[in-house]
N, C-alpha and C positions, 0 to 999 in steps of 0.2 A: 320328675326330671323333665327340664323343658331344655331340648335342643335346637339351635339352626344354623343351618349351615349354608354357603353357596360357595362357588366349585365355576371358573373361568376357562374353558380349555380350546386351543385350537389346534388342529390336526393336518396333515398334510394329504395330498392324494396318493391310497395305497397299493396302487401300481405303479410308481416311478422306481429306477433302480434307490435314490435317497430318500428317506424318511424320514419325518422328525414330527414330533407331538412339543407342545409347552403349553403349563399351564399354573395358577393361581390358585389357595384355596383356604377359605377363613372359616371356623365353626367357634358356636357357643355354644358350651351345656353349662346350665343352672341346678342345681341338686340341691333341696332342702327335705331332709329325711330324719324320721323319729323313729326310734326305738325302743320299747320297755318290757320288761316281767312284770307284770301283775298277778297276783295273787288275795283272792278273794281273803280277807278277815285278817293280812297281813298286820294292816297298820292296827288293828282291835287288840293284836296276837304281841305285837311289840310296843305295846300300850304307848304309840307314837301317832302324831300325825302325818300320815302317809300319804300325797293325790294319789288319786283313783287307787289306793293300797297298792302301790307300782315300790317291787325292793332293790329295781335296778332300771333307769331309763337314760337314755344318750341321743343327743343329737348331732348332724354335721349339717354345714351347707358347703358349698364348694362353688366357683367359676371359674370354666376352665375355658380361656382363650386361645386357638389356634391357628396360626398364619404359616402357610408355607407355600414357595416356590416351586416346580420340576421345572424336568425338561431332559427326552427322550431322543436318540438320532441311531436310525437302523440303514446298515448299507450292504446291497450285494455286492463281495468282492468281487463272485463270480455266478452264474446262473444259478450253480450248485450253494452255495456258500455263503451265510449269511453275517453279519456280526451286529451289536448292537451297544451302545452305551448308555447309563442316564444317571440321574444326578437328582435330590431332593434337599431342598435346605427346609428346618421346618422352627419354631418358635412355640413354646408355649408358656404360659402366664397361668397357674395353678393357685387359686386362692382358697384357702382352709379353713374348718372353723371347725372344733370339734367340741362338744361339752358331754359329761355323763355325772351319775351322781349314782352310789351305789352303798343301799343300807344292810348294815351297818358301817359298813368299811370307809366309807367317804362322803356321810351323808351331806355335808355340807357342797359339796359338788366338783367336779374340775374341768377347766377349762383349759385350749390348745390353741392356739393358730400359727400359721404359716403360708409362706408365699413361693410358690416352687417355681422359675423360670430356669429354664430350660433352652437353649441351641444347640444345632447339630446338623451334620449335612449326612447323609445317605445315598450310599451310590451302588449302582447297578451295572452288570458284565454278559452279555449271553451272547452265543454262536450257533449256529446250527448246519447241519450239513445235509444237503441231500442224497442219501445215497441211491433211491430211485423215486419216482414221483412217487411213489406208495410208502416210502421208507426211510425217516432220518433219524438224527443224531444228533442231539443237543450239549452242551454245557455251559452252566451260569453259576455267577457269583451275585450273591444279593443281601445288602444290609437291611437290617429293620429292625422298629424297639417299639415298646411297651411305654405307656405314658406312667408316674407314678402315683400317688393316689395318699387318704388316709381312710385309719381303722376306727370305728367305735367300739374301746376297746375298756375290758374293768382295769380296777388301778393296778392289777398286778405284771401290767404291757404297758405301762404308761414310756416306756424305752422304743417302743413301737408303733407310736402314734401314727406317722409318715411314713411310707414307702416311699425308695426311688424309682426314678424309671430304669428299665435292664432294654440292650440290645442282644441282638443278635447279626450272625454273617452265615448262609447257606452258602454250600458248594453241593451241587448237583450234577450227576451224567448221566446222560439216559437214551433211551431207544423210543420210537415209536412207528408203528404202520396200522395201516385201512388197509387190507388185503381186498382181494374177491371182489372186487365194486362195492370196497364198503362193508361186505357182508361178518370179514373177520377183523380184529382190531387186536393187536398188541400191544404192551407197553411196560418199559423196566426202569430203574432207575436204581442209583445209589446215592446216597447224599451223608453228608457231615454239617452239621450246627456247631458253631461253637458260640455259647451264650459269657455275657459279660453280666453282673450284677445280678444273675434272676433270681424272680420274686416269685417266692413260692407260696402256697396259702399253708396256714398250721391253726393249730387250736391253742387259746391260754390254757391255764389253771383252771376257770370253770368252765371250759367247753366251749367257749364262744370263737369263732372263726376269726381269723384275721390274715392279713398278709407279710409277710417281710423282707429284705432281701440278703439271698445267703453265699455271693459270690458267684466263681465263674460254673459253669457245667459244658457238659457234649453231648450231642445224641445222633448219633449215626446207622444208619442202616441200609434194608435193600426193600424197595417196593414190584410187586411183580404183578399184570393184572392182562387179561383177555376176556376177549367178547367175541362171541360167534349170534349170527341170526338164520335157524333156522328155516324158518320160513314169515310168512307174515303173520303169525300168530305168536309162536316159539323164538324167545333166545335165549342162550347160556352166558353167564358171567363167574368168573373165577376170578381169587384175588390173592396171594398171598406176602406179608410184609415182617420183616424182622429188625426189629429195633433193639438198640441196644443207649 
């Protein structure tokens, strides 16, 4: 896998009461990947000409181009009181190639391609409150997705070649404080996901992994976590989280 990426950003100075960040950001990955079963004396055993006695081998390449926009602006309503907004438009160009060939079942081979583009804009919500310099209170809303992809996959998933991409939208509220100079630290949270499209991994028929996607889901719960430093040696961490 050969990647590169570059990433443009200008930021504001972060003591003024308004803030704001924007910025620009292009990647490429290249993927050319092979994969087989080999089995010694196969091709001898299926009185077949087999390379390297391989009874199952596949390959993909892929290039996946991504361009996208932000742009970020935070403002204190009040000393206490923060809010923020932002905004992501993003573009991707998914190019596919997938071939396998699989003996007996397909020995003559198959082949797949496709072209996955993709737009979408992505937008972001949060607040926070101070309720002592030691002590606030947040709540955000935040979109974000998953790019989609393909499987190297035997013929009995040939319905499955492609994935798409799945989003998702957080809603989170929560607490946090540094107590003690630092010494003690709390923090809670409750959140809701609700997912659109997602892609979950499964196995075919002979065990080989792949991906697909199976519609909307949710996953909601409570995170709860402390830190104490007992001295400069010692500290305690507790953590407990319920998902559902």
């Amino acid at each position: 896998v050969v990647k590169d990426s570059v990433e443009l950003r200008l930021v504001s100075a972060d003591n003024h009461r308004f803030r704001w960040l924007a910025g620009a950001f292009y990647s490429r990955d290249d993927l050319d990947v092979t994969q087989g079963d080999f089995v010694p004396g196969f091709g001898e055993f299926a009185n077949e000409e087999r390379p390297d006695d391989a009874d199952f081998i596949s390959g993909q390449t892929e290039t996946l181009e991504e361009y996208s926009v932000y742009a970020e602006v935070a403002y204190d309503i009040t000393p206490r009181w923060e809010g923020s907004v932002g905004l992501r438009h993003f573009r991707y160009d998914d190019d596919l190639d997938v071939c396998y060939a699989v003996y007996p079942y397909m020995p003559e081979g198959y082949c797949e391609e496709g072209d996955d583009v993709s737009n979408n804009s992505l937008g972001k919500f949060s607040t926070r409150f101070k309720l002592t310099e030691e002590q606030n209170i947040y709540f955000t809303v935040a979109e974000g997705y998953r790019r989609g992809g393909a499987n190297i996959l035997p013929p009995d998933s040939t319905s499955d070649t492609f994935y798409e991409p799945d989003t998702a939208v957080n809603y989170e509220l929560g607490y946090r404080s540094s107590l003690l100079q630092d010494r003690i630290s709390l923090s809670a949270a409750v959140f809701n996901v609700d997912w659109d499209n997602l892609q979950v991994r499964t196995t075919s028929a002979t065990s080989l992994p792949f991906w697909i996607n199976v519609g909307d889901a949710r996953s909601q719960g409570v995170e709860l976590e402390a830190a104490a430093k007992l001295n400069s040696a010692f500290s305690l961490r507790a953590g407990y989280s319920y998902v559902d």
